[in-house]
ZADO-1210 file (C-alpha; in nm, 4 decimals, padded with zeros to 6 digits):
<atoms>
<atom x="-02.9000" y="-00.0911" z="01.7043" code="UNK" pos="1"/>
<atom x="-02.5834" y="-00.3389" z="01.7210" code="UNK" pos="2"/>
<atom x="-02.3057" y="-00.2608" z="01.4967" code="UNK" pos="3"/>
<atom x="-02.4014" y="-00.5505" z="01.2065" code="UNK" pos="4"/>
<atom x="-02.7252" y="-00.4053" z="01.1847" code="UNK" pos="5"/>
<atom x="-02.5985" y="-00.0849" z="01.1481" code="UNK" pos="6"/>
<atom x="-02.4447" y="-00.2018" z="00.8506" code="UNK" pos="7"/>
<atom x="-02.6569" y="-00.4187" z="00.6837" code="UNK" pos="8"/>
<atom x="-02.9079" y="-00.1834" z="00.6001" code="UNK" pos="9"/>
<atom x="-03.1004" y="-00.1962" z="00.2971" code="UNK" pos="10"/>
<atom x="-03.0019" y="-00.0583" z="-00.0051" code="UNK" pos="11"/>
<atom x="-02.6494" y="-00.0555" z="00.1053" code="UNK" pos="12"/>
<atom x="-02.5425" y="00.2737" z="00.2782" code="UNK" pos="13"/>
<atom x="-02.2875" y="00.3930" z="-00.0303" code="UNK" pos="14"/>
<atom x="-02.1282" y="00.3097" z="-00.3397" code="UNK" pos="15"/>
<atom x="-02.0494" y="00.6117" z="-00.5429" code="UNK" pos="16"/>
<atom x="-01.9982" y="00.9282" z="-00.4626" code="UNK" pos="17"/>
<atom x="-02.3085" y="01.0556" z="-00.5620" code="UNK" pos="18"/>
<atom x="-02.4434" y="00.8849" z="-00.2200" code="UNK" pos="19"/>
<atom x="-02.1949" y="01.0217" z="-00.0314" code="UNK" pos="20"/>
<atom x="-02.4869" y="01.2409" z="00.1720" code="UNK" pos="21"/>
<atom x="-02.6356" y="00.8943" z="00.2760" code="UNK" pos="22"/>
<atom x="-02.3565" y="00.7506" z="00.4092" code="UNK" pos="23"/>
<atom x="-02.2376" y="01.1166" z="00.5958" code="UNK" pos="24"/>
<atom x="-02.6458" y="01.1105" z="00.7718" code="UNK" pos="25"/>
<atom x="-02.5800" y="00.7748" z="00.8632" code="UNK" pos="26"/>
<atom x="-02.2793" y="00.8871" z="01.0460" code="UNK" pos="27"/>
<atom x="-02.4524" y="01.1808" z="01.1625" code="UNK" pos="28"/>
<atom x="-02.7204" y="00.9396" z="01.3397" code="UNK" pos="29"/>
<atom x="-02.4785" y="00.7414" z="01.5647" code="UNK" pos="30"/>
<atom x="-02.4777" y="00.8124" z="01.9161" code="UNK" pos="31"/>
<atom x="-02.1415" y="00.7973" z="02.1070" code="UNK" pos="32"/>
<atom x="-02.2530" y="00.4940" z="02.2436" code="UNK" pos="33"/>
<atom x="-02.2715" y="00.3567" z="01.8914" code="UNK" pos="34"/>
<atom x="-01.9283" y="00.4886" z="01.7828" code="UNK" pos="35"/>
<atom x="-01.7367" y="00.3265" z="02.0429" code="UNK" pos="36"/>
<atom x="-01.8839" y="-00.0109" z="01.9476" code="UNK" pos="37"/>
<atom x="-01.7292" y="00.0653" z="01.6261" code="UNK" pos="38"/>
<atom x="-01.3974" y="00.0669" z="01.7407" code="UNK" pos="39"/>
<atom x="-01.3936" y="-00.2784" z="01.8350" code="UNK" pos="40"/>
<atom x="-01.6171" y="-00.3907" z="01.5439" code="UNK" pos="41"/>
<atom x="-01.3062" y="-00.2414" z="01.3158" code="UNK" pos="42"/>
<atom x="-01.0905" y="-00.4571" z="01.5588" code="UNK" pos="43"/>
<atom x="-01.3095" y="-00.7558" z="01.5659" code="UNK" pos="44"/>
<atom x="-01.3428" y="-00.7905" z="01.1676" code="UNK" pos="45"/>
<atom x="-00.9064" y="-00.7366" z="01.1289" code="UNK" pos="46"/>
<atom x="-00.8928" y="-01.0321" z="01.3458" code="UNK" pos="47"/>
<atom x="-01.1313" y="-01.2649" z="01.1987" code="UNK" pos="48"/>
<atom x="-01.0032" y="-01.1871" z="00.8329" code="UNK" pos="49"/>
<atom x="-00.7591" y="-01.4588" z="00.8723" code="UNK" pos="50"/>
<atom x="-00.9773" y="-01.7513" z="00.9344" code="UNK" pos="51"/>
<atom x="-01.3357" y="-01.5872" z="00.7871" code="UNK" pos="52"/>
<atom x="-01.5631" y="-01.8256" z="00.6196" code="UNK" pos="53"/>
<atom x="-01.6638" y="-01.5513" z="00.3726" code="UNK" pos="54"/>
<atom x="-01.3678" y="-01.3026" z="00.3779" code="UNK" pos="55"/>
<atom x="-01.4996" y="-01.0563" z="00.0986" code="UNK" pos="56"/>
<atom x="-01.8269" y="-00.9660" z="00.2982" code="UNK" pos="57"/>
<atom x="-01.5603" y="-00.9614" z="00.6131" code="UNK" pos="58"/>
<atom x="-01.3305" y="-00.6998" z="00.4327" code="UNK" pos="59"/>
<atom x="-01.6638" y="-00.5499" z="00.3273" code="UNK" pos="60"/>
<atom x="-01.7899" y="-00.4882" z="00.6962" code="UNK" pos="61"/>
<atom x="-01.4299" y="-00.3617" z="00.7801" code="UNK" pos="62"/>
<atom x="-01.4138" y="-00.1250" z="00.4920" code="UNK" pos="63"/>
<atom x="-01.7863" y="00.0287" z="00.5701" code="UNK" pos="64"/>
<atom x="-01.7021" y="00.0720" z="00.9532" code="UNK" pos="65"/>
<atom x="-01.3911" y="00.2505" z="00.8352" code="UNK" pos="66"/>
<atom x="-01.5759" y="00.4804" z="00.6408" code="UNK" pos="67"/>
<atom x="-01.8390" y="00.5520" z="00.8536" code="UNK" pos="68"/>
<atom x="-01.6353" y="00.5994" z="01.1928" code="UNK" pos="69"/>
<atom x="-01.3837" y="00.8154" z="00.9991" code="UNK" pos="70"/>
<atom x="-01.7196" y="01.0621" z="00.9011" code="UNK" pos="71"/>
<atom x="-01.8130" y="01.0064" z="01.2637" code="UNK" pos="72"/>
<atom x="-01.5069" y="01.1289" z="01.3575" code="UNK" pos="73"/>
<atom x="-01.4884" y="01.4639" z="01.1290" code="UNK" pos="74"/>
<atom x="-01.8422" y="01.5711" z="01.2068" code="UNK" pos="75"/>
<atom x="-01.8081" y="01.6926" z="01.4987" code="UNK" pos="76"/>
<atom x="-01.7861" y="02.1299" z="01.4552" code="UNK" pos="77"/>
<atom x="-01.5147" y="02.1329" z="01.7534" code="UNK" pos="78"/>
<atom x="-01.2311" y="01.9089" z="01.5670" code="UNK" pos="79"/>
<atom x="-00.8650" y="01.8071" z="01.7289" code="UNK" pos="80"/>
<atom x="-00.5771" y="01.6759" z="01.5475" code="UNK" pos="81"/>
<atom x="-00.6176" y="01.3517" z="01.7334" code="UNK" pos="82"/>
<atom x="-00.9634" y="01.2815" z="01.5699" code="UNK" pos="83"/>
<atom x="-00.9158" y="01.3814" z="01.2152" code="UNK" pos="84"/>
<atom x="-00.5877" y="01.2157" z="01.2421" code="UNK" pos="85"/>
<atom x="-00.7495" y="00.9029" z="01.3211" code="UNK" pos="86"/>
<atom x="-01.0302" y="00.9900" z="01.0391" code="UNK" pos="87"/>
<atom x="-00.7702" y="00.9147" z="00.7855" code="UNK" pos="88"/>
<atom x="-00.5604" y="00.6285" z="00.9514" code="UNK" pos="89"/>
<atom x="-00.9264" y="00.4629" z="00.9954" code="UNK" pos="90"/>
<atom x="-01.0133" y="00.5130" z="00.5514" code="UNK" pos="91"/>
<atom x="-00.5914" y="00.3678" z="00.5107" code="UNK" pos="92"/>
<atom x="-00.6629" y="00.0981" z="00.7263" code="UNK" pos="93"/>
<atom x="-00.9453" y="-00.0140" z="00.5063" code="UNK" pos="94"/>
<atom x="-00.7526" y="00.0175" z="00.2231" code="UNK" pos="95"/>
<atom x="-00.4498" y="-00.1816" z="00.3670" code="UNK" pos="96"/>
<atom x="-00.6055" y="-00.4223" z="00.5740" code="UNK" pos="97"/>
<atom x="-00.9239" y="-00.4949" z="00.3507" code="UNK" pos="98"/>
<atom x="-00.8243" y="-00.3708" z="00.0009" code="UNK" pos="99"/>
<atom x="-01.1265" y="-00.0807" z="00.0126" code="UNK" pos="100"/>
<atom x="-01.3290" y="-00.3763" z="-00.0715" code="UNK" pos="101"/>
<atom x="-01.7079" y="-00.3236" z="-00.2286" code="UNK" pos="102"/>
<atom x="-01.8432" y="-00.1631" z="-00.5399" code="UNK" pos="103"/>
<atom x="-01.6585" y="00.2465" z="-00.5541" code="UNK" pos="104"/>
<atom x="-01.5229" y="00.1921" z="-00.2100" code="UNK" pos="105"/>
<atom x="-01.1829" y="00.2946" z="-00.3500" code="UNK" pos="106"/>
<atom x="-01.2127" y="00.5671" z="-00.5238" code="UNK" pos="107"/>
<atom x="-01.4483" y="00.6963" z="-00.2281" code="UNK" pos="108"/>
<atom x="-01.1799" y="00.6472" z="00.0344" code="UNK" pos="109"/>
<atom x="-00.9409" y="00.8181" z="-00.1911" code="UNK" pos="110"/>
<atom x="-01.1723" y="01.1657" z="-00.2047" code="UNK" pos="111"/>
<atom x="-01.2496" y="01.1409" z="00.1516" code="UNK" pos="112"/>
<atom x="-00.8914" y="01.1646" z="00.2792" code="UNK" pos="113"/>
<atom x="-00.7869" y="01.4661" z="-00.0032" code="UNK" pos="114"/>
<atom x="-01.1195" y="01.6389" z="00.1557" code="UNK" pos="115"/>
<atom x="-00.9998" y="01.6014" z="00.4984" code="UNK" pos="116"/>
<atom x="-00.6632" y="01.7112" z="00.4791" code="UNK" pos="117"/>
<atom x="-00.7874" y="01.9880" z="00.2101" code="UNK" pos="118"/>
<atom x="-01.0134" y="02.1045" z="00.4948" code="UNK" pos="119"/>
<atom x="-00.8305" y="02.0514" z="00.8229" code="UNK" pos="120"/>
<atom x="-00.4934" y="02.1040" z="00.7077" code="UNK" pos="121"/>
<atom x="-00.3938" y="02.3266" z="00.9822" code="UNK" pos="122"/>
<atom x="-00.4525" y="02.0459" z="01.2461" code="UNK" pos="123"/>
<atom x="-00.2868" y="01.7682" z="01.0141" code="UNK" pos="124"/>
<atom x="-00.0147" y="01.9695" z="00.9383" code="UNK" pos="125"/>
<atom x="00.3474" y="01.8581" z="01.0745" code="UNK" pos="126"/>
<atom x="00.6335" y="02.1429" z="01.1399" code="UNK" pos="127"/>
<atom x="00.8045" y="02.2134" z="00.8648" code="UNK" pos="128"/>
<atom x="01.1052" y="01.8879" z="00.7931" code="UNK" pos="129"/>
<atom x="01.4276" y="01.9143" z="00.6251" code="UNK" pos="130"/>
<atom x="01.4525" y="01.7965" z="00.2596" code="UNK" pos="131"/>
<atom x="01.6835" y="01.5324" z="00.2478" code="UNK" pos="132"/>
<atom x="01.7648" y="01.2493" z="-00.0148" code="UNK" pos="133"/>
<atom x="01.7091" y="00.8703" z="00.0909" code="UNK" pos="134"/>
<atom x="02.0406" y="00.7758" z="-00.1212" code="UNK" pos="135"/>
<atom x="02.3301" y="00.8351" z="-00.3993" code="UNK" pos="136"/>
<atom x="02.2619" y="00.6391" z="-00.6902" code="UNK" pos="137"/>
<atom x="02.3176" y="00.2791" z="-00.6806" code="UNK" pos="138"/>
<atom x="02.5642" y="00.0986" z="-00.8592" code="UNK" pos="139"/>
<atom x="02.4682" y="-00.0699" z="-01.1840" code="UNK" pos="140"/>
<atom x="02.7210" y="-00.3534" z="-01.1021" code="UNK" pos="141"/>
<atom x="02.4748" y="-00.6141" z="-00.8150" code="UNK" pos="142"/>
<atom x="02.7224" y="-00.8303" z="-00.6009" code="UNK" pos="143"/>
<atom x="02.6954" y="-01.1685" z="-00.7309" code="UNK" pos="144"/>
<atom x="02.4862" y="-01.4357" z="-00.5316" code="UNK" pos="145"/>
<atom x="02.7132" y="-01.6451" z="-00.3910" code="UNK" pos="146"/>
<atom x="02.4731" y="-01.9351" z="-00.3168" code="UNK" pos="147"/>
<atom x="02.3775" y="-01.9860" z="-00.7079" code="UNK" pos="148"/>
<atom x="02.4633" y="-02.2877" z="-00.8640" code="UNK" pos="149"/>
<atom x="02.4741" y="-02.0543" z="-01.1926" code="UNK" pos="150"/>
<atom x="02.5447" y="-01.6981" z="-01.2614" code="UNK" pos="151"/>
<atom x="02.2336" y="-01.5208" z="-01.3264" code="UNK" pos="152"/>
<atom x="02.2690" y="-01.3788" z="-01.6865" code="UNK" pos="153"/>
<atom x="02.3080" y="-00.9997" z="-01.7482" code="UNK" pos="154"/>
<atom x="02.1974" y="-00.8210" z="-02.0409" code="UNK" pos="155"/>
<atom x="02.2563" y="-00.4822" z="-02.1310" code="UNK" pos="156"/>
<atom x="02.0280" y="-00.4633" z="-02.4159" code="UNK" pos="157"/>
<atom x="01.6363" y="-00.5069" z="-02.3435" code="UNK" pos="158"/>
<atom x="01.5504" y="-00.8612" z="-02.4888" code="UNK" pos="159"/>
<atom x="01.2680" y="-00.8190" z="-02.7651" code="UNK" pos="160"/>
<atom x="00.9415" y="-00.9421" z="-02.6806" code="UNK" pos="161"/>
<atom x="00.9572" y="-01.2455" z="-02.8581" code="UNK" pos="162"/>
<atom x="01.2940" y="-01.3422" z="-02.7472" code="UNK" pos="163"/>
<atom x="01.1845" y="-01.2809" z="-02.3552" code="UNK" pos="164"/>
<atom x="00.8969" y="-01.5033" z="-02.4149" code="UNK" pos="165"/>
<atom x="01.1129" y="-01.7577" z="-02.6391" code="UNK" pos="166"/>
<atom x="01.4377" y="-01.8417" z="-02.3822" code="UNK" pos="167"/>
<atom x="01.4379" y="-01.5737" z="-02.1304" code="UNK" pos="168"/>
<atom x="01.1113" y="-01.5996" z="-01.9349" code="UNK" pos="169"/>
<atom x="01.1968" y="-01.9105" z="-01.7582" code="UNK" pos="170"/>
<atom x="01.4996" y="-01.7967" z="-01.5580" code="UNK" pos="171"/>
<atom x="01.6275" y="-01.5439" z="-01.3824" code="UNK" pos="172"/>
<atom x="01.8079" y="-01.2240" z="-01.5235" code="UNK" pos="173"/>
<atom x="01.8783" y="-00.8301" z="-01.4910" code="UNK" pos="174"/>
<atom x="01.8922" y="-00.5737" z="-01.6944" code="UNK" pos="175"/>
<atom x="02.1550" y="-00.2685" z="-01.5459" code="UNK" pos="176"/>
<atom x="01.9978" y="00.0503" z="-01.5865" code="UNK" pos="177"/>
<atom x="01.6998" y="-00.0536" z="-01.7531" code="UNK" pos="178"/>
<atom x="01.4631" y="00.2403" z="-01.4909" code="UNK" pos="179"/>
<atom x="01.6691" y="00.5187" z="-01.4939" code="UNK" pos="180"/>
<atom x="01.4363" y="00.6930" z="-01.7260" code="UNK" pos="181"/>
<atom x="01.1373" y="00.6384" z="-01.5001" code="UNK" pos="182"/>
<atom x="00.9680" y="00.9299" z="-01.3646" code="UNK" pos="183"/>
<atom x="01.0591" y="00.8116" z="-01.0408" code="UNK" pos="184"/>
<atom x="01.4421" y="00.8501" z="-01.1052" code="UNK" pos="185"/>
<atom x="01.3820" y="01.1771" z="-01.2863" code="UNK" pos="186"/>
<atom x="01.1018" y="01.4846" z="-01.2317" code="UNK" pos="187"/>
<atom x="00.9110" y="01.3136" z="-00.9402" code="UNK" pos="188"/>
<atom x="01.2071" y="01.1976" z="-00.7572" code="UNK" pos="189"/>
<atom x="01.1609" y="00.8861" z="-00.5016" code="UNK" pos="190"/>
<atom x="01.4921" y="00.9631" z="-00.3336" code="UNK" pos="191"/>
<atom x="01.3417" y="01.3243" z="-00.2715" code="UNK" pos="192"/>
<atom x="01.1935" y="01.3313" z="00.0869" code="UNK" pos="193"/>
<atom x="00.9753" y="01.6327" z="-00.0153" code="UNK" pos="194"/>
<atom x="00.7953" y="01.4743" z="-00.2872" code="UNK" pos="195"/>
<atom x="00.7726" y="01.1920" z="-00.1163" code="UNK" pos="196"/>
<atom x="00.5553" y="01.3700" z="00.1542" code="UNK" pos="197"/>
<atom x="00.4180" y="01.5425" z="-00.1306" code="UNK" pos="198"/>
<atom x="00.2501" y="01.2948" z="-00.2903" code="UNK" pos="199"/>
<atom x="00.0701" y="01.1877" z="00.0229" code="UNK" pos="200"/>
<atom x="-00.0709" y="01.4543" z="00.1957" code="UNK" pos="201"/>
<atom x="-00.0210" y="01.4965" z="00.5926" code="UNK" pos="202"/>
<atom x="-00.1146" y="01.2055" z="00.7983" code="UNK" pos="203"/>
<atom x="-00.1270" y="00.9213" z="00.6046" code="UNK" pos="204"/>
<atom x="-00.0065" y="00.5548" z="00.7491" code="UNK" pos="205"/>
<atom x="00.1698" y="00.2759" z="00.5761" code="UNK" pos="206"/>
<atom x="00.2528" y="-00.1406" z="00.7201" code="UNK" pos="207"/>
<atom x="00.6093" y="-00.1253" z="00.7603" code="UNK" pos="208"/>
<atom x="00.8223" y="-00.4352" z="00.9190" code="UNK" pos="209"/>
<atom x="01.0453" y="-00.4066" z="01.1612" code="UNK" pos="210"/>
<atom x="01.3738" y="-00.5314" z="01.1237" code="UNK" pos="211"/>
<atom x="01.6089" y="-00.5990" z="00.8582" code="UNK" pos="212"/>
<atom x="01.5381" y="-00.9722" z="00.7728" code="UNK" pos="213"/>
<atom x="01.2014" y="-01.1616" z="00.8891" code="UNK" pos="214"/>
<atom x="01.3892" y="-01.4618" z="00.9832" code="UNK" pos="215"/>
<atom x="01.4960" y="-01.2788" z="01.3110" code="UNK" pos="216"/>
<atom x="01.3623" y="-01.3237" z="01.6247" code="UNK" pos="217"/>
<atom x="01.3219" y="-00.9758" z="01.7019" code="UNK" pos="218"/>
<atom x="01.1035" y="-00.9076" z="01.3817" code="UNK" pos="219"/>
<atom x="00.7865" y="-00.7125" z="01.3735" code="UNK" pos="220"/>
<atom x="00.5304" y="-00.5505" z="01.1811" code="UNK" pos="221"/>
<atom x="00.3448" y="-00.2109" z="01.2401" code="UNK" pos="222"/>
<atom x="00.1438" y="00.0926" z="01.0711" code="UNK" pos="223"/>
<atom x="00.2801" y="00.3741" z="01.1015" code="UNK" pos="224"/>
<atom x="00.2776" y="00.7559" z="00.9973" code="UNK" pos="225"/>
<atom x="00.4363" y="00.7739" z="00.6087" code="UNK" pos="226"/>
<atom x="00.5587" y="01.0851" z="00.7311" code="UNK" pos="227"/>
<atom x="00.7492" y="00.9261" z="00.9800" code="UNK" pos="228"/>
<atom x="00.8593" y="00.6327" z="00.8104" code="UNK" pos="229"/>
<atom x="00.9934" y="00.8880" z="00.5355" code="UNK" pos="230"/>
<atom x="01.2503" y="01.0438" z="00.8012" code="UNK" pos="231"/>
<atom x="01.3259" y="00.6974" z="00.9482" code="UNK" pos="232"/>
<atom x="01.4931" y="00.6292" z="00.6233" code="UNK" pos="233"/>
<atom x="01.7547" y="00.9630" z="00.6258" code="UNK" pos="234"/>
<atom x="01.8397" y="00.9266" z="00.9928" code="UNK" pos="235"/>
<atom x="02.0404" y="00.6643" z="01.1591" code="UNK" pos="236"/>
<atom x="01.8543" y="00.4144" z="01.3689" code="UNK" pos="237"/>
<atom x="01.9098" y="00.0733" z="01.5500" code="UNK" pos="238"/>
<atom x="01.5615" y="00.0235" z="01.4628" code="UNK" pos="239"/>
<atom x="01.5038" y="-00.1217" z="01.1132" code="UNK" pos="240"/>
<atom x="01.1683" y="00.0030" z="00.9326" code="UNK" pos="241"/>
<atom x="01.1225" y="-00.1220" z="00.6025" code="UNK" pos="242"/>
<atom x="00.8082" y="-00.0925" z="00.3741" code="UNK" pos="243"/>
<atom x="00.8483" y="-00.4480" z="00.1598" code="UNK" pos="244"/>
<atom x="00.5806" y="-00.6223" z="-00.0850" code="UNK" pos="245"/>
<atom x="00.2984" y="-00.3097" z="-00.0018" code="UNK" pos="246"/>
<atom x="00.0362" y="-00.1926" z="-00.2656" code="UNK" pos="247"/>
<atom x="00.1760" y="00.1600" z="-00.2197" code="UNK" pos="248"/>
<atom x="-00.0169" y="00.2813" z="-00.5233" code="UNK" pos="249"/>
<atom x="-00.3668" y="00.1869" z="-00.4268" code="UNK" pos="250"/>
<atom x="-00.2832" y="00.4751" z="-00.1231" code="UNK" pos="251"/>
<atom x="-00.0670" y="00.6769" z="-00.3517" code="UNK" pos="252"/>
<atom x="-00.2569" y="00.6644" z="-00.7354" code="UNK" pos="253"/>
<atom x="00.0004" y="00.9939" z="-00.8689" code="UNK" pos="254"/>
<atom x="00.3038" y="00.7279" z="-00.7751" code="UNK" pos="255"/>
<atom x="00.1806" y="00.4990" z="-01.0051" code="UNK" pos="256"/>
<atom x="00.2631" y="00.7085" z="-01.3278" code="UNK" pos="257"/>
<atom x="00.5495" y="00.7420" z="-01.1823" code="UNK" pos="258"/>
<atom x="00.6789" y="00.3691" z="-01.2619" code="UNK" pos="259"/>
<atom x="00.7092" y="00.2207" z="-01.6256" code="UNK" pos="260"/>
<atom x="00.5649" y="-00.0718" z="-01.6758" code="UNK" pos="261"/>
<atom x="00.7762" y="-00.3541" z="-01.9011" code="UNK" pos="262"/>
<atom x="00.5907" y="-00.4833" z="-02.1524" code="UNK" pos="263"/>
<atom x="00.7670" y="-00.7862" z="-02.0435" code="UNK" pos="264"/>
<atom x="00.4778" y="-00.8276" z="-01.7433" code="UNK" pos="265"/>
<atom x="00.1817" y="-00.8548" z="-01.9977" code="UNK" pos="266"/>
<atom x="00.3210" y="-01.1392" z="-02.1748" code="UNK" pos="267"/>
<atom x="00.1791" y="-01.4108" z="-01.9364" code="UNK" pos="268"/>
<atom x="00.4867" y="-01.6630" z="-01.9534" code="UNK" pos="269"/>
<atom x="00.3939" y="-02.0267" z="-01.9599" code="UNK" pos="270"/>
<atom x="00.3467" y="-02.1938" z="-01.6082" code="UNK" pos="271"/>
<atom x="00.6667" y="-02.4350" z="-01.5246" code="UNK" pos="272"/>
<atom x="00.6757" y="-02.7733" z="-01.3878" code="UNK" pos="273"/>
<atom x="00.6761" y="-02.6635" z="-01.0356" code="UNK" pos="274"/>
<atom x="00.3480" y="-02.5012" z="-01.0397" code="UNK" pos="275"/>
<atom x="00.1429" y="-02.6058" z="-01.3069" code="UNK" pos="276"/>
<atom x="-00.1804" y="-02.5137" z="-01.1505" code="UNK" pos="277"/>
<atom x="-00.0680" y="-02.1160" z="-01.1672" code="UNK" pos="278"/>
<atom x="-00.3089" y="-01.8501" z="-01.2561" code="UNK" pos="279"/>
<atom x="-00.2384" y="-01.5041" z="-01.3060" code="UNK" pos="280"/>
<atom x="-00.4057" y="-01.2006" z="-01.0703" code="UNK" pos="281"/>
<atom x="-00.7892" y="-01.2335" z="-01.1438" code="UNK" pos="282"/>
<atom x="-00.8344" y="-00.8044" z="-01.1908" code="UNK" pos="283"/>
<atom x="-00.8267" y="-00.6595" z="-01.5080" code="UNK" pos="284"/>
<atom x="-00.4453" y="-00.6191" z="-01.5716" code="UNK" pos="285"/>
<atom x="-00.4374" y="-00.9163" z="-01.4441" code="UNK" pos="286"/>
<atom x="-00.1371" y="-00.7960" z="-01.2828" code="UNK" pos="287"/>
<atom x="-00.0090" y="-00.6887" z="-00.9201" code="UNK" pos="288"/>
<atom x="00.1842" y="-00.3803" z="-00.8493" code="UNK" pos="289"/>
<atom x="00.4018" y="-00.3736" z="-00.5213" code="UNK" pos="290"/>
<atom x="00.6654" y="-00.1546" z="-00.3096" code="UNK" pos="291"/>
<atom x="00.9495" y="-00.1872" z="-00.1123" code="UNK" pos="292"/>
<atom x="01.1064" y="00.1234" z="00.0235" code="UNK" pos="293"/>
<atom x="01.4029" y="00.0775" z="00.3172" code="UNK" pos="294"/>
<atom x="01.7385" y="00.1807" z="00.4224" code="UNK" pos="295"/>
<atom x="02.0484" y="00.0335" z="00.3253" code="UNK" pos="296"/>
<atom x="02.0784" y="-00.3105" z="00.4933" code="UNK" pos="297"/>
<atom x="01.6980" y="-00.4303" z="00.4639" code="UNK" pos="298"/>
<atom x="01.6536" y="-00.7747" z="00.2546" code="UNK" pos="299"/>
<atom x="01.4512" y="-00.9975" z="00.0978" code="UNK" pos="300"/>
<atom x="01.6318" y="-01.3571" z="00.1896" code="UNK" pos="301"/>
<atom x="01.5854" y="-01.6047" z="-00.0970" code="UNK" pos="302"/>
<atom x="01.2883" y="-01.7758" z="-00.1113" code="UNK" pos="303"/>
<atom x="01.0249" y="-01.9016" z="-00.3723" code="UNK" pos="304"/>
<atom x="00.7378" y="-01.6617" z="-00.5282" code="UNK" pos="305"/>
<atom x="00.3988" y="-01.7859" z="-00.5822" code="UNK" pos="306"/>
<atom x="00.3565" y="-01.5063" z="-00.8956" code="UNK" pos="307"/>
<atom x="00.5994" y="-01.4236" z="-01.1965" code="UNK" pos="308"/>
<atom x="00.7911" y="-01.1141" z="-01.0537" code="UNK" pos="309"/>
<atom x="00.9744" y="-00.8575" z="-01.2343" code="UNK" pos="310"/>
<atom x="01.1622" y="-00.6143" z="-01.0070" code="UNK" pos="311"/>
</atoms>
């Protein structure tokens, strides 16, 4: 039986975690022969995403292989590091290259990798690392952008609602300090390298880019070990790694309580003039939530958003 047809069986192999013994048998039943063809089904589907006629059922395919190699992968009674290592790169994969796409998917992913590392923590576990903190405190004074025609306005009071909507939404602006009571900033410290590894669990990956600005010929993007990208950022390197635009919190749920969000996001400004055919995200807060973690020197050059971004 071919991989597709593995795949497409009827009813569909899982959904909730109630079925979670279906789709575990189903893993049970492949032969080596059919796990290898697996591995370059996973890569097959990544590469077609791109250009796919139907990309949901694509990142649907990718997100079920995934699953079912990574259970593959941990069945076995005579485990390594390497395999349940690549158990849980395999269920972040489908959650950063296909979004964990299908009905439950998510939150299945999510209790798969807390059950692997709960039970095979001594193989995932890395020696013990040195706390360390990513940074002092910025400065609440940004340099000015030099390129603007105008300076961008400042406020140190929070705008009301109604004024933000009323003369405010429509340009640019910061507000200095406006996060420093964020969890983040406070009792579940981002700058803190141990809750940082905390949060994840052992051997969790992340898309990082390589390189400080993507303009550059020497630019790159990888996945990576979080745990490694975390030290990357308190040692010196002439190797760039920066985490920019990543939907860190669909890995990470606990980080997401620790970020505030301003009310400011739900008040779905007007479109402008230069795109009047803009529609907000289409899930039910209508609203995206994104991440960029680097070391000093990493940027974002200017350049022009397709969303309404507050960061």
């Amino acid at each position: 039986m071919d991989v597709l047809s593995f795949l497409h069986l009827s009813p569909p192999l899982i959904y909730t975690l109630a079925a979670l013994d279906d789709f575990r048998n189903a893993a049970l039943a492949l032969s080596p022969e059919q796990a290898a063809t697996f591995d370059k089904f996973i890569r097959d589907c990544h590469n077609k995403l791109p250009a796919a006629d139907d990309v949901y059922h694509c990142r649907r395919l990718y997100t079920d292989a995934c699953i079912l190699k990574s259970l593959y992968n941990t069945s076995s009674r005579s485990l390594d590091s390497s395999s349940v290592a690549q158990a849980i790169e395999l269920l972040d994969k489908a959650i950063i290259v296909a979004g964990a796409a299908g009905p439950g998917r998510h939150n299945l992913i999510l209790d798969l990798i807390q059950h692997i590392q709960s039970e095979h923590m001594s193989l995932l576990r890395p020696p013990p690392l040195p706390d360390a903190s990513l940074s002092a405190k910025a400065s609440s004074t940004p340099a000015p952008v030099l390129a603007a025609r105008h300076p961008v306005l400042r406020l140190d009071v929070p705008p009301s609602l109604a004024s933000f909507q009323r003369s405010i939404a429509s340009r640019p602006f910061i507000i200095p300090g406006h996060a420093t009571d964020w969890p983040a900033l406070n009792e579940h410290p981002w700058h803190c390298t141990r809750y940082l590894r905390t949060v994840s669990g052992p051997g969790r990956v992340v898309p990082v880019e390589v390189g400080s600005d993507y303009r550059g010929d020497d630019w790159s993007q990888k996945i990576m070990g979080w745990d490694d990208f975390v030290t990357s950022l308190t040692q010196p390197s002439n190797e760039v790694l920066y985490m920019a635009q990543h939907s860190l919190f669909l890995q990470f749920p606990t980080m997401r309580e620790d970020v505030i969000v301003p009310d400011y996001v739900y008040s779905c400004p007007n479109s402008s003039d230069s795109f009047p055919d803009y529609k907000p995200p289409t899930n039910d807060e209508q609203l995206v939530l994104n991440a960029w973690l680097g070391p000093k020197g990493t940027i974002s050059p200017a350049h022009v958003a397709s969303s309404f971004y507050i960061r």
